[in-house]
N, C-alpha and C positions, 0 to 999 in steps of 0.2 A: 504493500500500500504506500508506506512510504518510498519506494523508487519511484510507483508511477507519478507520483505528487511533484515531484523530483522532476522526474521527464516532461511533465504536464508543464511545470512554472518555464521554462524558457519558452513553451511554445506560446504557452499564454502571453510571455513578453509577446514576444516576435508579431504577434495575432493586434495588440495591443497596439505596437507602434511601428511597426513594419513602414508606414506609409511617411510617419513623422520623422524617421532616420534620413529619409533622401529627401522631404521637404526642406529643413533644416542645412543640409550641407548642400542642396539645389539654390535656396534663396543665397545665400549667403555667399557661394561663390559667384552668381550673377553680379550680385552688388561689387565684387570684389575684383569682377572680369571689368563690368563698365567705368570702374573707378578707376582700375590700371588705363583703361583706353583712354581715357583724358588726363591723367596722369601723364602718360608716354607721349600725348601729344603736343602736350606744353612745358613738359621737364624732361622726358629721355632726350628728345632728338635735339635740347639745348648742347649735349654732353655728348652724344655717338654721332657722329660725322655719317652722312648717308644712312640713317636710321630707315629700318624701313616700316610701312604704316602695319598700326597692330590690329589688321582687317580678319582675324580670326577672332578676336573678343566678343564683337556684333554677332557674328554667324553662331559661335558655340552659344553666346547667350542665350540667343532665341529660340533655340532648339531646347534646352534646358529648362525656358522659361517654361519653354507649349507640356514639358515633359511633367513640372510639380505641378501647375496649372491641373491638368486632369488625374495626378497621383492625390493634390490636395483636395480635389472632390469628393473622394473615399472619405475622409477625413470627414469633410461635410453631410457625406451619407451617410456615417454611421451617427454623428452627432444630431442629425436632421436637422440642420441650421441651412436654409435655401429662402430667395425671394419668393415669397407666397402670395396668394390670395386666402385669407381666413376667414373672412365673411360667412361666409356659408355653414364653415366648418364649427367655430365657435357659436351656433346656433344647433349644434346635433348634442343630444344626449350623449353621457359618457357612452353609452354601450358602441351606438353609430361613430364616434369619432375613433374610435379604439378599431373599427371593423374597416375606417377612411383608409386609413394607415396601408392596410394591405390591399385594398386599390389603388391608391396612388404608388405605393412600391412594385405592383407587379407592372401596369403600366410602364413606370422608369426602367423596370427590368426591361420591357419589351425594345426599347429604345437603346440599351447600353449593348444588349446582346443583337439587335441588325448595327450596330457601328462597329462594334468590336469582329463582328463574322464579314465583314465586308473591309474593316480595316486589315485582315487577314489577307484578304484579296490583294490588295495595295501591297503586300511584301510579299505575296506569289510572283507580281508582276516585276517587283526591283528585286525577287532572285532572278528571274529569267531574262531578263531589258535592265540591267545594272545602270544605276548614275549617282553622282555623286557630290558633294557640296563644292561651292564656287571657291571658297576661302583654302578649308582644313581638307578635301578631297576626303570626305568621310562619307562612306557608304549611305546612300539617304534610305534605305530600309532602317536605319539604326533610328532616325529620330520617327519614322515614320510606325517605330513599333509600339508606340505610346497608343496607336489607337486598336491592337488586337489588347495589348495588354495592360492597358492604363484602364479599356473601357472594358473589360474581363475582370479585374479587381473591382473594379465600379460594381457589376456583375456581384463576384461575391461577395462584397459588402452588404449590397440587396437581398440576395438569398438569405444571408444572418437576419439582418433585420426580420424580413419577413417570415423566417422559422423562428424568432423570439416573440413576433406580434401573433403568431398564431397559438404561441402556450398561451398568449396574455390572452386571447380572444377566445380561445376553445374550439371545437371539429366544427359544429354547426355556424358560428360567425366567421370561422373562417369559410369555410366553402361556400358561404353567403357573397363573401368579400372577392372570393376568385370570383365566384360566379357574376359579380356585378361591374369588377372589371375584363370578364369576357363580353357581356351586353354590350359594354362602349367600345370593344375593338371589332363586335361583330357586323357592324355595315360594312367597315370598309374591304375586311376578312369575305365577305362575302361577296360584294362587287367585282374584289380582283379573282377569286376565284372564279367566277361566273366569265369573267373577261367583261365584264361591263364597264358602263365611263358614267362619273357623277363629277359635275360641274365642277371646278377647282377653287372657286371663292368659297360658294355656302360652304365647300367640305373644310377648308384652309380656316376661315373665320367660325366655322359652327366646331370645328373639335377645341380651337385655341380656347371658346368661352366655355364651354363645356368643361375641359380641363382644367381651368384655371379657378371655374367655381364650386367644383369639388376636391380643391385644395394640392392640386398637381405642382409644382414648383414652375412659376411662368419662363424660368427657360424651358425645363424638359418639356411644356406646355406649346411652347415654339416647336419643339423639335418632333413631337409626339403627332402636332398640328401640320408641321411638314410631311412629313412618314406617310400619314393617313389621303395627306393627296397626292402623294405620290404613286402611292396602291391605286388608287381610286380614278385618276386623269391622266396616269404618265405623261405627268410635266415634265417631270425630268426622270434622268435612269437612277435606278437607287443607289448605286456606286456612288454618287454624287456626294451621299450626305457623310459617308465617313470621309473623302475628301477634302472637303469644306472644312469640315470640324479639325482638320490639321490646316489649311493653307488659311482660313479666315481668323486665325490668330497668331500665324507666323506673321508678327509685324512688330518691329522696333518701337513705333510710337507707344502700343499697346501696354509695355514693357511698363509704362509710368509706373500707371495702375499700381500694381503689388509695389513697386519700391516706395511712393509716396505713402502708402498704407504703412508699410515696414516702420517708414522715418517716423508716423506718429505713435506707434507702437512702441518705438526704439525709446523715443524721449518722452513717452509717458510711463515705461516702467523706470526709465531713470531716473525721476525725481521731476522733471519737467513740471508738470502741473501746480506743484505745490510752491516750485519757484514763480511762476509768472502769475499766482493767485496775490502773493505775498506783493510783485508791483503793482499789480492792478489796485491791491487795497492801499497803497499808496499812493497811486495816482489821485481816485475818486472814491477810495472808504472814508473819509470824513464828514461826509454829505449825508441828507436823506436817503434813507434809500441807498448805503453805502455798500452795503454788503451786499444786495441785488446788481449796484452799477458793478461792483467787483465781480461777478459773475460775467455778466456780458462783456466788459472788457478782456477778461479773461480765455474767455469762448473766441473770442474774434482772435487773442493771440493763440490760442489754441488750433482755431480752424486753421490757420497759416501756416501750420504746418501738419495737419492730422489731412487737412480733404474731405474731412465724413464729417457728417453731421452725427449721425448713434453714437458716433466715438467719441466726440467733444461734448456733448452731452454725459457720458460713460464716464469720462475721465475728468470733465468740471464739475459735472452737478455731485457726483462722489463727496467731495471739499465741502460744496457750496451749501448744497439744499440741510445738511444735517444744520450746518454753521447758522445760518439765515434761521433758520429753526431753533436753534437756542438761542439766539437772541431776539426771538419774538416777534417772526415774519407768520405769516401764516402759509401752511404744508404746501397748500395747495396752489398756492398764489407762488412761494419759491420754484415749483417742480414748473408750475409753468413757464415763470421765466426763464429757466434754465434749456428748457423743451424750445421755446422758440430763438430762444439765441442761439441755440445748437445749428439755427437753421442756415448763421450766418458762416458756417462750418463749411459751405459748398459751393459759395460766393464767392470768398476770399481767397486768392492761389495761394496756394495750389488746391484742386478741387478736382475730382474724383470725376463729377459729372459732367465738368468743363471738357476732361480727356477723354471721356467715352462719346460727348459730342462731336469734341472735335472730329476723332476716328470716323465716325460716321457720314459728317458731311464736308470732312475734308478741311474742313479750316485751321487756320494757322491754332494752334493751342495756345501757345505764346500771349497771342492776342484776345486769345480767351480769358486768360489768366486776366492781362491787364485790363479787361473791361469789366471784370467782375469787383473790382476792387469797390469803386465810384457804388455798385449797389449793395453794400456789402458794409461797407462804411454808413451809407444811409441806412440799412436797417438796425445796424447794432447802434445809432444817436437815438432814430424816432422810438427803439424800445426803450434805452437810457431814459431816455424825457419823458415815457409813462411810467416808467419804474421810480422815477423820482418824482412827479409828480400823483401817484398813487400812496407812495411812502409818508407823503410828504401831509397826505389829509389822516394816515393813520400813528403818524409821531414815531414811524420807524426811522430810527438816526442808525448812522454807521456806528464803528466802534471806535469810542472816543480815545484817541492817545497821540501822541506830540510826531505832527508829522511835519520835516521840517526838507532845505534840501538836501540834507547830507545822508539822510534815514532813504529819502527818494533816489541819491546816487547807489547808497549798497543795495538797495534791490535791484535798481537797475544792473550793478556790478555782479549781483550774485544769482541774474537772470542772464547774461551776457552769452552765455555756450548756448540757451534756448530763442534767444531774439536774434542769434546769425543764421536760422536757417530760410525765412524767410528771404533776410541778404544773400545767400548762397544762390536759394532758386529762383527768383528773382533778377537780380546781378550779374549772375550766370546766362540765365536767360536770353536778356537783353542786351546785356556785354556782349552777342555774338559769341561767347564764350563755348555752352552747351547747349545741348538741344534739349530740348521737357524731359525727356527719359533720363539721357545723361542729368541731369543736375537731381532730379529725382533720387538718381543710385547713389552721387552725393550725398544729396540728403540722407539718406537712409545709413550709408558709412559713417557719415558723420553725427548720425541720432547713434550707433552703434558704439564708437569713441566715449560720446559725452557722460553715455549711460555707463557702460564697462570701467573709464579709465579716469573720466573728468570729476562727474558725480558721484562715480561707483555706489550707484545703490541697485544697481544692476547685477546680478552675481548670472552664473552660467544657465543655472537651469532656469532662470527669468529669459535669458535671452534666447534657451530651446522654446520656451511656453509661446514668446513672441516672435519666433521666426513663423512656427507653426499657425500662430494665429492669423498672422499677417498671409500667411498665403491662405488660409482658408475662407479667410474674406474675401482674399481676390478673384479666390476660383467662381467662385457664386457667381461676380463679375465678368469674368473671363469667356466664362462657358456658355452666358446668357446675351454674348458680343456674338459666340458663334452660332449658337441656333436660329438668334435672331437674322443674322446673313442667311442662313437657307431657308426662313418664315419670308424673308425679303427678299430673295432672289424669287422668291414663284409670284412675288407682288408685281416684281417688276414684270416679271414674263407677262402676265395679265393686267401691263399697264393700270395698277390699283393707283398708282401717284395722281399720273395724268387725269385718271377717270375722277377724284378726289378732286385735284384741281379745276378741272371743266367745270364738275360741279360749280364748287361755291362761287368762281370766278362769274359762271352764267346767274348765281344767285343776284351779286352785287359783285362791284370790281369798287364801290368804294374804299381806299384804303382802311380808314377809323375802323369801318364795323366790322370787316374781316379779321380785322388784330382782335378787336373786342371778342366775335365769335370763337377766334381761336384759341384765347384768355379762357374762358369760358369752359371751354371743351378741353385746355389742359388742367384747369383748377378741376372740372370732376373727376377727370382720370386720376390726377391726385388723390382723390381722396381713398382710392381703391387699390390702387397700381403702384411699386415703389417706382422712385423717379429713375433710377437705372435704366429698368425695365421700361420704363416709358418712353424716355430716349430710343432707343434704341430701335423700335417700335414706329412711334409717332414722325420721328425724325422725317425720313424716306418719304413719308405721306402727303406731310404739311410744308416742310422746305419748297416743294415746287410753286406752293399756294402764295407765301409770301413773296416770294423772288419773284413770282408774277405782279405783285401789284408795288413791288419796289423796294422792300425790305432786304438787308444785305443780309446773308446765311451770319455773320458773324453778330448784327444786330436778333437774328432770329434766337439765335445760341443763348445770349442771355435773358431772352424773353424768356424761353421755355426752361431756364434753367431757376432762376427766380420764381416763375409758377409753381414746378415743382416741389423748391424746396418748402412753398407755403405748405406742399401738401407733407410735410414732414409733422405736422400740428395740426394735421385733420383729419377726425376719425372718419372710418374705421380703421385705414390704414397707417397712420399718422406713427411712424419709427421712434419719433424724438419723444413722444409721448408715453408708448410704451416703455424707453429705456427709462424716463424721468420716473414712472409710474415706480417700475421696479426699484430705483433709488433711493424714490421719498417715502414708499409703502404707502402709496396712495389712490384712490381710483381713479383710473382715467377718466370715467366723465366728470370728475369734481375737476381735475387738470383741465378738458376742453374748455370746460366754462369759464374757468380764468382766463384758457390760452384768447378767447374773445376779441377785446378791446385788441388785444399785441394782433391778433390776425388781420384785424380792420384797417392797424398802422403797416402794415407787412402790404396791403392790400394796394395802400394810397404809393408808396417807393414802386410796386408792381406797374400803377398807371402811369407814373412819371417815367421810368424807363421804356416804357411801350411805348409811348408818345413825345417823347421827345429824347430821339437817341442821342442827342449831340451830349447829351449828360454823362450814362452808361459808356461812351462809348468817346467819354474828352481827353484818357488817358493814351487811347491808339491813334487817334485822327493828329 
């Protein structure tokens, strides 16, 4: 008994964290390959005479990248942490949500196992047709095998889950639970059989809502929504979608993503947070309303280097809302403000949603960055100015004690390693220096220093929990870039842009109420859809619409990206509220109802940016 215990405990490791050993030493040498490449571009070839360029760093990155990218999903499947739709689900009794579980996971199965049996294909054909990488001449079956066995792992991650939900669920809900995710796969299962043909919109858009409102993860909801018209209208040949799912995230830009995620991981488990809460309350804790202004000031130095809005929310309202609470804030009024300032988290560059825009419609990132500042800035004053004028009718003062300039230098001095990273990406940026990814990997090396070496409140297994975390975040992201490319490739094949734009174009071609209408129609999306997901989504549809009646895709980029983040404070989908909720231990709708008056002020910066770009938009012009 005791041997087998014995034999058992490594496997259990190995079962455990199999997937976190190569996330961990994947992230970390990326960062470590990009940082040398700018490194050696501006210091080797100072010192070695005919240096030659270090064009294998780029090529290995991104292949390593595409490699943890879908290793860190496992990660994410087994934790069940994916962009959702919960609506539906949070309205079933325990027995039905317990019984969701095992439809939405065999479905996922259904999806991991045609990528991974077709991505099989794909290394049939580069054994027999060999080629190989432009840089390092490395076999391209090598990076190429992430998709038999990245999406095979994925595979048995699913199988687990779902043989553990079926002890939790018992013989009869589970065979309820298969049985009812055979119903939803049996139209299309039976069309192709048949050799029959069913339209490619109603099937494309009737499985994606389907799926998404019974709680399918709105990538695998993309890709499951592809799959089904591909059965059903051969649009395209099914090889396509394990393809795709490797070539639509081989992309250098894409790269930001996880490293920007990294850096706010990096310098929020190194002490980061607690130093720039300490300036903020030296800036503006003396006031009304001192410890709320210290929050949003906070959040905004926060967001400038995190990109997320759950994260700056996560990592400030932690400090703030307990703080604000014992000194006689009310629960629900702190969690909120902390919820919508979170929102200025995806404004502020670097920003998460800015780069997954960009990628999408091609625009400069750079100059996404800098137009987000100008709305970003205004939300984090007009909340200021109700946080202090709110504080101010109920006698909430800061906390009283002698703040002078010298007390406001050593914060600033002893914030100094977490207020250069903005300077870095930034700086970098615009210095012609880096490009967004590169200064990203910066950052993220340099959140790794500060935590490890400068602050050291960072020890090792902090920096394995946050390597891991950071790519598990970004896979959700990553993954849900590529599904969405083949939910968008059969839009375009069936001209859905165009036909979208005809539309509302023949509706009115007035500019005002087409922006208005489209305000509209991303604030409801918001409220259901995370802003990722929505991007990425909406983007393809509505881009054509605006560039028709004059709006520049870069002016569009922070329309929709500003909407969104309102919906980060709107139920039911509302992220920042949920993380607040969890922080303050308090109910969300008591949070919405505060979050109110701040959404109204969120609402008026929203009309001013849509209507008069020269504002948004005075930092690039």
């Amino acid at each position: 008994m005791a041997n087998g215990q014995l034999a058992s405990s490594p496997l259990h490791w190995l079962n455990e964290n199999f997937e976190r050993i190569f996330l961990v030493a994947g992230l970390l040498s990326i960062i470590l390959f990009i940082t040398w490449q700018v490194i050696y571009r501006y210091i080797i070839t100072l010192f070695i005479e005919r240096a030659g360029a270090a064009v294998w760093t780029e090529e290995l990155s991104r292949y390593v990248f595409i490699w943890i990218s879908y290793l860190a999903l496992c990660v994410a499947i087994r934790k069940r942490s994916s962009i959702r739709v919960d609506m539906l689900y949070e309205t079933f009794p325990p027995r039905l949500q317990r019984m969701s579980w095992i439809v939405v996971e065999t479905l996922f199965l259904a999806l991991t196992l045609v990528i991974a049996w077709y991505g099989w294909g794909q290394i049939e054909r580069l054994l027999t047709f060999p080629q190989y990488t432009t840089a390092l001449r490395i076999p391209f079956l090598v990076p190429y095998l992430v998709l038999p066995l990245g999406f095979g792992l994925m595979s048995l991650r699913l199988v687990q889950n779902i043989a553990g939900q079926c002890r939790i669920c018992g013989m009869h809900d589970s065979l309820a639970g298969f049985a009812a995710a055979a119903l939803i796969a049996s139209p299309c299962i039976c069309i192709k059989l048949a050799n029959g043909y069913l339209d490619p919109l109603p099937c494309l858009f009737g499985y994606f809502v389907l799926l998404c409102a019974i709680g399918v993860p709105v990538a695998i909801s993309l890709g499951l929504a592809t799959l089904a018209t591909i059965l059903c209208a051969d649009t395209l040949p099914i090889e396509y979608m394990a393809q795709v799912s490797f070539t639509s995230i081989d992309s250098f830009p894409i790269m930001a993503i996880p490293f920007f995620i990294a850096a706010g991981v990096f310098m929020g488990a190194g002490g980061l947070s607690r130093r720039l809460l300490a300036l903020a309350d030296e800036i503006v804790g003396g006031t009304y309303g001192g410890m709320g202004l210290t929050a949003i000031v906070t959040c905004m130095f926060f967001g400038a280097i995190s990109g997320s809005g759950p994260a700056t929310v996560a990592a400030i309202g932690a400090l703030t809302i307990p703080a604000m609470v014992e000194r006689g804030y009310d629960r629900f009024f702190s969690a909120a403000l902390v919820a919508a300032a979170g929102c200025v988290g995806v404004m502020i560059p670097p920003s998460n949603p800015f780069v997954v825009y960009g990628v999408s419609s091609q625009v400069s990132i750079g100059d996404l960055f800098m137009s987000g500042i100008v709305p970003g800035i205004m939300t984090g004053l007009v909340l200021m100015g109700y946080c202090w004028w709110y504080s101010r009718r109920r006698g909430w003062r800061g906390e009283v004690k002698e703040r002078t300039l010298s007390s406001l230098g050593a914060a600033v001095w002893e914030a100094k390693w977490a207020l250069m990273v903005p300077v870095i990406v930034l700086g970098g940026i615009y210095g012609g220096i880096m490009t967004p990814t590169e200064a990203a990997a910066i950052a993220a090396f340099y959140g790794l220093v500060v935590g490890l070496l400068l602050y050291r409140e960072m020890n090792l297994r902090q920096m394995f929990d946050a390597c891991v975390e950071s790519c598990e975040t970004s896979s959700v992201i990553i993954v849900l870039m590529a599904m969405a490319t083949l939910f968008g490739n059969i839009m375009t094949i069936e001209d859905v842009p165009g036909t979208v734009a005809r539309a509302i174009l023949g509706l009115t071609e007035n500019k005002f109420l087409i922006l208005l209408l489209i305000n509209i129609l991303l604030l409801f999306v918001g409220t259901f859809m995370e802003a990722l997901a929505a991007i990425v989504i909406l983007t393809p549809i509505l881009l054509p619409v605006v560039t028709g009646v004059g709006v520049s895709p870069l002016h569009f980029g922070v329309i929709i990206v500003v909407n969104l983040a309102i919906g980060f404070i709107t139920p039911p989908v509302g992220v920042n509220l949920f993380v607040a909720s969890g922080v303050a231990s308090a109910r969300i709708e008591s949070i919405a109802r505060q979050c109110l008056p701040m959404l109204a002020l969120m609402l008026v910066v929203l009309l001013i940016c849509t209507y008069i770009p020269s504002i948004p938009l005075f930092l690039v012009q």
